[in-house]
C-alpha positions, 0 to 999 in steps of 0.5 A: 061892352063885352061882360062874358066869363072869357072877357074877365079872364082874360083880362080887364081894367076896372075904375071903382069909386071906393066907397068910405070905412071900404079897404081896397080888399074889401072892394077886390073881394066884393067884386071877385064874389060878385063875378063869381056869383053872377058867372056860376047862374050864367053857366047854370043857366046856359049849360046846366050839364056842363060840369069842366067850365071854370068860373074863377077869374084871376083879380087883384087892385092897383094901389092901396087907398086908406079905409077912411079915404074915397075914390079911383081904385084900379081893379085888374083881371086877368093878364091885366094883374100882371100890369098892377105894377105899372099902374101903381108907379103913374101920378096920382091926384087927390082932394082933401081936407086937413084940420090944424090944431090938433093930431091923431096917433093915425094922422087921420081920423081913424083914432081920436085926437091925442093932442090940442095946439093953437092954430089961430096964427096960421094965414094963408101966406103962412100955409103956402109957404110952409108947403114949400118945403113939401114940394119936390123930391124930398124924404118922407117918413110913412106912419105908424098906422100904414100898411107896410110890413115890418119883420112880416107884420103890418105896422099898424098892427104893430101900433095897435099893439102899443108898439113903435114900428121902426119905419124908415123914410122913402124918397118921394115926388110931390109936383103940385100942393096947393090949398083951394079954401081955407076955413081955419082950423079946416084947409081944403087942398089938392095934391099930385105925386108919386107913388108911395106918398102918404097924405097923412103925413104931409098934413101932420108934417105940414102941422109941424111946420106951422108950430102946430098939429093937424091930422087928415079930415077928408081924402079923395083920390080923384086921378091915377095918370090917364085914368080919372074917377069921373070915370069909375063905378060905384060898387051898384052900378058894377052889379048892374053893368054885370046883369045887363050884359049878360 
């Protein structure tokens, strides 16, 4: 594997395996100190007069994953930053675990349960025909806890704050949503879709639909197109890879 200072800044393509409470920037800025770090020794090392050579490299992520999610995060650098965009329009898988019974303002477990429903009706017939109606294209409303700017500021900042955002819903593609084991009030479950499909919202929607509530437990994203985390590095093993290399 080629790890040189050129390699990075010219551009390449990094699976991470992100870890949990981690936001995607947290990863990009791990990685863009550790390269700095590790590039800045190496030229110190191999050339310690040479004062022109630069050791900044051009970096950014394909796609955001919640703090309290895990997974595939696409890293580019270099030329490939100006590939982000491709990378974030492909498929994406994800496993994960919905609790019903019970809602969080964020629809996950960022903020503590605000509401309690009976779940005790729920069946497993009774789930795979509710996703019916959450499979295909169909509209989807992102929630108050996102990312997604409002008038210049983030929405979730908005409803930390108190306030409402106003957020309007987007059309998105869900092909595959089955439930791989249920354990009521817990259902595993996996998913494929499109681009800018908010998991949380599809478990409180499908919570909804059960005349019921439920909120997001568990999340991985385990597929980006071609791209699988059985792929990625975890954060230590970047480290290392970098020391071996060079």
């Amino acid at each position: 594997m080629d790890a040189t200072l050129s390699s990075y800044q010219n551009g390449r393509v990094l699976l991470i395996n992100k870890p949990y409470k981690w936001t995607s920037f947290d990863v990009v800025n791990k990685i863009r100190l550790m390269l700095k770090k590790q590039f800045k020794n190496t030229l110190e090392l191999n050339s310690p007069d040479n004062k022109t050579q630069k050791s900044t490299v051009k970096i950014g992520h394909a796609g955001t994953l919640d703090p309290l999610a895990t997974g595939l995060l696409i890293i580019c650098t270099g030329k490939y930053t100006k590939e982000i965009e491709e990378f974030q329009m492909q498929e994406k898988e994800y496993v994960g675990t919905i609790c019903f019974g019970s809602t969080t303002p964020s629809f996950d477990l960022e903020q503590p349960i605000d509401a309690v429903y009976p779940f005790e009706h729920i069946t497993l017939k009774a789930i795979q025909e509710a996703i019916k109606q959450f499979t295909g294209t169909f509209e989807q409303i992102p929630p108050a806890y996102s990312a997604i700017k409002i008038n210049g500021r983030r929405a979730y900042k908005l409803a930390r704050s108190g306030k409402t955002p106003e957020l309007k819903a987007k059309t998105i593609s869900v092909s595959v949503f089955e439930i791989t084991n249920l354990q009521l009030p817990f259902a595993d479950f996996k998913i494929v879709c499109s681009k800018g499909t908010y998991i949380r919202s599809l478990a409180n929607d499908l919570g909804k639909a059960l005349n019921s509530g439920a909120h997001l437990t568990k999340l991985c994203r385990t597929r980006i197109g071609t791209f699988k985390l059985e792929q990625a590095m975890e954060i230590e093993q970047m480290q290392t890879v970098l020391q071996h290399h060079l």
